[in-house]
Structure formats: C-alpha cells, structure tokens
N, C-alpha and C positions, 0 to 999 in steps of 0.2 A: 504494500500500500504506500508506503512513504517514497518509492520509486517513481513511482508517478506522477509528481511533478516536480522533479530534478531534471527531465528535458523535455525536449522539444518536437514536434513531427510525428506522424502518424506512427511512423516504424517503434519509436521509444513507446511511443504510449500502447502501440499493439500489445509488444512484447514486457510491458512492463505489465500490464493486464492480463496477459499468458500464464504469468511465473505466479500473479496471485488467485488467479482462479485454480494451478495447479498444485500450489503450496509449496512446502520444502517436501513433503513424502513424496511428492510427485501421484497424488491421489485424489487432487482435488475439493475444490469445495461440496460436492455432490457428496463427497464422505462422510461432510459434515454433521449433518441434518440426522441421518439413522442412527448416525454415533451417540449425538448428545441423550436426543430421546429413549437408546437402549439404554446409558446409563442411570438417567433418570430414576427406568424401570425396573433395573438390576439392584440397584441400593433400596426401594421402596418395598415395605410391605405387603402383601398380594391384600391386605386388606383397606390398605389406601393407595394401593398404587395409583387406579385413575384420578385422583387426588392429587397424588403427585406430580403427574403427567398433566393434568389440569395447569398446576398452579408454573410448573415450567415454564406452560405455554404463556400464558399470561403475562410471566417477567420479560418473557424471550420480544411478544409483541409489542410489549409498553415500550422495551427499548429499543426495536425498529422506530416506534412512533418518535421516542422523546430522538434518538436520532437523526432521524430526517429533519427535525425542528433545530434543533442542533447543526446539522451541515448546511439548510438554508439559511438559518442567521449569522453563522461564520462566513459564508460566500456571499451577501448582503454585505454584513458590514465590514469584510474584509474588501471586498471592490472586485477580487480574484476566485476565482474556480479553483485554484493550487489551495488556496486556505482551506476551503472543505477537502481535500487529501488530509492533507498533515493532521488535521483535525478528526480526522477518522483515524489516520497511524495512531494520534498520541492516545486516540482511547481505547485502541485496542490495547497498544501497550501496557494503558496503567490496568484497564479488567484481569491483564495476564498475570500483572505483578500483584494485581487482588488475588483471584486465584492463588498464587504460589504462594503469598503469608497468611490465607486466611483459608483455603481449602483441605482437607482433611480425605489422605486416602483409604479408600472401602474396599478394594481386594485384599481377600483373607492371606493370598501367600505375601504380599507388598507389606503388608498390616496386619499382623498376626493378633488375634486377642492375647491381653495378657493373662 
C-alpha cells in the first residue's frame, strides 16, 4: 500500500497494485476473507459461534464505513489522492502493531494450557 504513491505512470501504479493484491505469501487478498472468518469460528464456542461471527462482521463493516470516511477527508483536505494511500499504509500499520501487543494466541500446540 505505501508503494503507491512513491511514483508515477500507469506501469508503477499497475504493478504497485499487483504486489498488494498479491501480498508477501504470494496468495493474495482473496485469502483473506475465508481466513479471518475461519478463525473467528475456530476460537468461538459452537454455542455462540454465530454470535461470534455476527459481531466480526459488524467490526469488520463499521470499519470499511468509518474508512472510507477516513480516506475521503484525508484526500479532501489533503488536496492529493497520495494522502488517502499513506493514510490507508499508516493504518494498516498501526491495526498490525495492535494486533501484535494486544492479541492473544489460541492454537493449542502455539499456546499450550498451562
């Protein structure tokens, strides 16, 4: 994402849009989407699962919404189209580094009970 507007011309942007739709595993975004929601289901109780699965979705859409709100008033009042990039890298970023001090793993051989 943050590639994308360091240049210029259709070739940079093609291929800077290639590399993020296919990620680093080379798997693609298309991965995405079944991955999250298994795990969702995999950690959740079979007695609240769709519960669980509910309330994913919920998060997952509020923040498509508050997003788009988000990249149209940084590209507004940035003046630029580059400013909604960087603005989308830096929050994926910081969600990551949420995730990694605030996430908790649930695979039993990763995370053993004690």
């Amino acid at each position: 994402m943050a590639l994308l507007p360091l240049g210029d011309g259709s070739a940079w942007w093609s291929t800077s849009a290639a590399m993020a739709g296919l990620g680093w595993a080379g798997l693609g975004m298309a991965m995405l989407y079944p991955i999250l929601s298994a795990a969702v289901a995999d950690i959740a109780h079979p007695g609240w699962r769709a519960s669980a699965i509910g309330i994913y979705r919920f998060w997952r859409d509020l923040g498509y919404g508050l997003g788009a709100l988000g990249l149209g008033a940084v590209a507004a009042l940035g003046g630029q189209l580059e400013h909604a990039f960087w603005f989308a890298a830096i929050s994926m970023l910081l969600s990551g580094a949420l995730l990694q001090l605030w996430g908790e793993e649930t695979h039993p051989r990763l995370n053993p009970a004690s």
